[in-house]
N, C-alpha and C positions, 0 to 999 in steps of 0.2 A: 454270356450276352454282355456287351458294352452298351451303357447309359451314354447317350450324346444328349447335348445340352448345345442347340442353334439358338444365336441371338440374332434377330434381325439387324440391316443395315440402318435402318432410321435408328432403333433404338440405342447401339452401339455408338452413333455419329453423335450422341447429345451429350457426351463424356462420361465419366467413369460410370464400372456399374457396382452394387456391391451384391453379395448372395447372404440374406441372413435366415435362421430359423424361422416358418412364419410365427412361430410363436413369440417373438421377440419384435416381428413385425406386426402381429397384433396388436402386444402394449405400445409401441410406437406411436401406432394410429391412434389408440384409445385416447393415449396423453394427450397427441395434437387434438383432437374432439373433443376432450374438456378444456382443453385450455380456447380455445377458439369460443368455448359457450360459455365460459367464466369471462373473457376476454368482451363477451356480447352483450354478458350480463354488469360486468363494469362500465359498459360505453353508456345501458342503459339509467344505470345508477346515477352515473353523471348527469346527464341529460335531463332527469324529472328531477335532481337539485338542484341544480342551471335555473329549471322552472321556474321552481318552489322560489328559491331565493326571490330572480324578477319579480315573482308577485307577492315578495313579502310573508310567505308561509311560514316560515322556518319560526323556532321558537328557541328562546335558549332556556338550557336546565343546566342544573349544577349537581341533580342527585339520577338516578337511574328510575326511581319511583316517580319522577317528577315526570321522566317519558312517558311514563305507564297512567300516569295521573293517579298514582293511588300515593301521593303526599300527603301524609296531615299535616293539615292545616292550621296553624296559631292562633293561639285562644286568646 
């Protein structure tokens, strides 16, 4: 028995095509997916510093406890 493989004419017309494993086409998509919701999650990141800044939220520290507020504090 012979395998045919028909590509339609619209899809043919919109240039090259390639054939890959779909397993290879799977992690493809996966990537584009995370990178799209990390991509989403940066824009959002921005956006509530953008905030913060304008209303003066932001605070400066010099230690990593000082984020967390558990610096002691000088006697």
């Amino acid at each position: 028995m012979v395998n045919i493989l028909t590509i339609p004419k619209k899809l043919a017309q919109k240039g090259e095509l390639i054939i890959i494993p779909r397993a290879e086409y799977d992690e493809i998509t996966g990537l584009k997916k995370r990178l799209l919701r990390e991509e989403k999650d940066t824009d959002e990141t921005i956006h509530v510093f953008e905030k913060e800044y304008q209303n003066k939220k932001l605070k400066k520290a010099s230690t990593f406890s000082e984020i967390l507020g558990t610096a002691r504090k000088s006697k």
